[in-house]
Backbone as JSON, one array per atom type, in Angstrom:
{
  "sequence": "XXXXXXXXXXXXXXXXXXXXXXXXXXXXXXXXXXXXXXXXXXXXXXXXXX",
  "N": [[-13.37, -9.64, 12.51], [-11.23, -12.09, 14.49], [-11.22, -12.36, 17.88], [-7.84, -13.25, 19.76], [-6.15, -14.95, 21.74], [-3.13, -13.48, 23.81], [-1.38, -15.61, 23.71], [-2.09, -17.47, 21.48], [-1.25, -15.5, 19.64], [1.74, -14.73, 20.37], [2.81, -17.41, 21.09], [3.65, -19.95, 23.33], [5.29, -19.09, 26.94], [8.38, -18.99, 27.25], [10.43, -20.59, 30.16], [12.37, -19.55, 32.5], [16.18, -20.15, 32.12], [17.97, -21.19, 33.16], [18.42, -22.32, 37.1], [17.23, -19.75, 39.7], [19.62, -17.78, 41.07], [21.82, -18.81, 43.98], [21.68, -16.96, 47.77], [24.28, -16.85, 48.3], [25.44, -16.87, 45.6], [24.5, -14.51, 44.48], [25.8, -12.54, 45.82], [28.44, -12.3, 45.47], [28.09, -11.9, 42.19], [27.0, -9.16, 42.6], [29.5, -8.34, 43.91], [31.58, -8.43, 41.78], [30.34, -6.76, 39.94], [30.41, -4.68, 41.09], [32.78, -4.33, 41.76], [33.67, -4.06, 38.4], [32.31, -1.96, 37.95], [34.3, -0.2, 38.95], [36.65, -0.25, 37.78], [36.22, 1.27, 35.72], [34.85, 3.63, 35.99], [35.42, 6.48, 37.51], [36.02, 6.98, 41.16], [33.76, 9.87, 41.98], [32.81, 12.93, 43.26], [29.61, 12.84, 45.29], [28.4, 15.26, 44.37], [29.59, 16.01, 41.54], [28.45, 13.83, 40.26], [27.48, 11.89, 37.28]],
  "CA": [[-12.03, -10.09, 12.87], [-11.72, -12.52, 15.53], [-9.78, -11.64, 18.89], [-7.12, -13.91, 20.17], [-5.53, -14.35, 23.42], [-1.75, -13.22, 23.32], [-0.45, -16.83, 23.68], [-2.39, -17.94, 20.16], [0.05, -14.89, 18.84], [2.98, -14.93, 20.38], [3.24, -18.27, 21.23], [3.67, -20.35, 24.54], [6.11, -17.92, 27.29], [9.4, -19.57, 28.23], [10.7, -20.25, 31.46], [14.01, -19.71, 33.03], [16.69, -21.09, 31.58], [18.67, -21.39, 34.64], [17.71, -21.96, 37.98], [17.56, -18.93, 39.98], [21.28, -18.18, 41.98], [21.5, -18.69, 45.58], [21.69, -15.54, 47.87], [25.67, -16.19, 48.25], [26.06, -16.69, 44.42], [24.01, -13.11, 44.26], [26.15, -11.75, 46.34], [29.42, -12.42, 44.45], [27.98, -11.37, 41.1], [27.06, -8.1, 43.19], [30.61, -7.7, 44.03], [32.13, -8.74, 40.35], [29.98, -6.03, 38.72], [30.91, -3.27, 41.37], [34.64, -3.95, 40.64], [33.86, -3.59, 37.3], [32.3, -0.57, 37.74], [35.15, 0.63, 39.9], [37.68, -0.22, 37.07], [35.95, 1.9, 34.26], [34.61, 4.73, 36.66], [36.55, 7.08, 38.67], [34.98, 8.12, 41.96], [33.28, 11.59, 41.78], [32.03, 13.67, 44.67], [28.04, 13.07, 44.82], [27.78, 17.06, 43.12], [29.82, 16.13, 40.01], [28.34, 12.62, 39.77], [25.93, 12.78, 36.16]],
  "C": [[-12.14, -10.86, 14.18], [-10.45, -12.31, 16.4], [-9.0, -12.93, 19.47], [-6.44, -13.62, 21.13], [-3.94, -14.1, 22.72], [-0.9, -14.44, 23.2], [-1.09, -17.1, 22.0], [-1.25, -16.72, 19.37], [1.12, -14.9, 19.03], [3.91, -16.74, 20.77], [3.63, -19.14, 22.61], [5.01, -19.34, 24.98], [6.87, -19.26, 27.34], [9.76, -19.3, 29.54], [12.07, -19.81, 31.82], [14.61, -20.81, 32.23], [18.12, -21.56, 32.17], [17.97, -21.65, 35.86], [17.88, -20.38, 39.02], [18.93, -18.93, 41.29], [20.34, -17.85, 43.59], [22.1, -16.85, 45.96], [23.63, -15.52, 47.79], [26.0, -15.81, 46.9], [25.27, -14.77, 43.81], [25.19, -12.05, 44.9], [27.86, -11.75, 46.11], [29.0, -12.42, 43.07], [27.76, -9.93, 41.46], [28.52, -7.21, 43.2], [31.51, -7.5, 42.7], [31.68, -7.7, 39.92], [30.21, -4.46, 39.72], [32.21, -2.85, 41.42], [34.67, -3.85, 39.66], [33.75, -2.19, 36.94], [33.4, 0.44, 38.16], [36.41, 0.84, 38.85], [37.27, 0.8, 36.1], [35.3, 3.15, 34.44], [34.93, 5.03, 37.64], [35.28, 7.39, 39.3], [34.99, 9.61, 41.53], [32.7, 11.86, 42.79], [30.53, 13.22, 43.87], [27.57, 14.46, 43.62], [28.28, 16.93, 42.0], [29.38, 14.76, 39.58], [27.04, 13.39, 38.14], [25.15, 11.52, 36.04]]
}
């Protein structure tokens, strides 16, 4: 059987298909997804968090 590198099987990788966000745009998707979390989970003391 002959061995092949992983690109002959899976095929060339892709790259990004965006460029990567700046640190502000990080830091407003940061906040977007911890108001989300805030809408769909009630605070809990640390001892009843699960």
């Amino acid at each position: 059987m002959d061995e092949h590198d992983q690109d002959d099987v899976a095929g060339p990788v892709a790259g990004p298909v965006r460029p990567p966000l700046t640190a502000e745009q990080a830091r407003e998707v940061t906040a977007g997804l911890r108001e989300a979390m805030d809408d769909v989970s009630p605070r809990r003391p640390p001892c009843m968090a699960f």
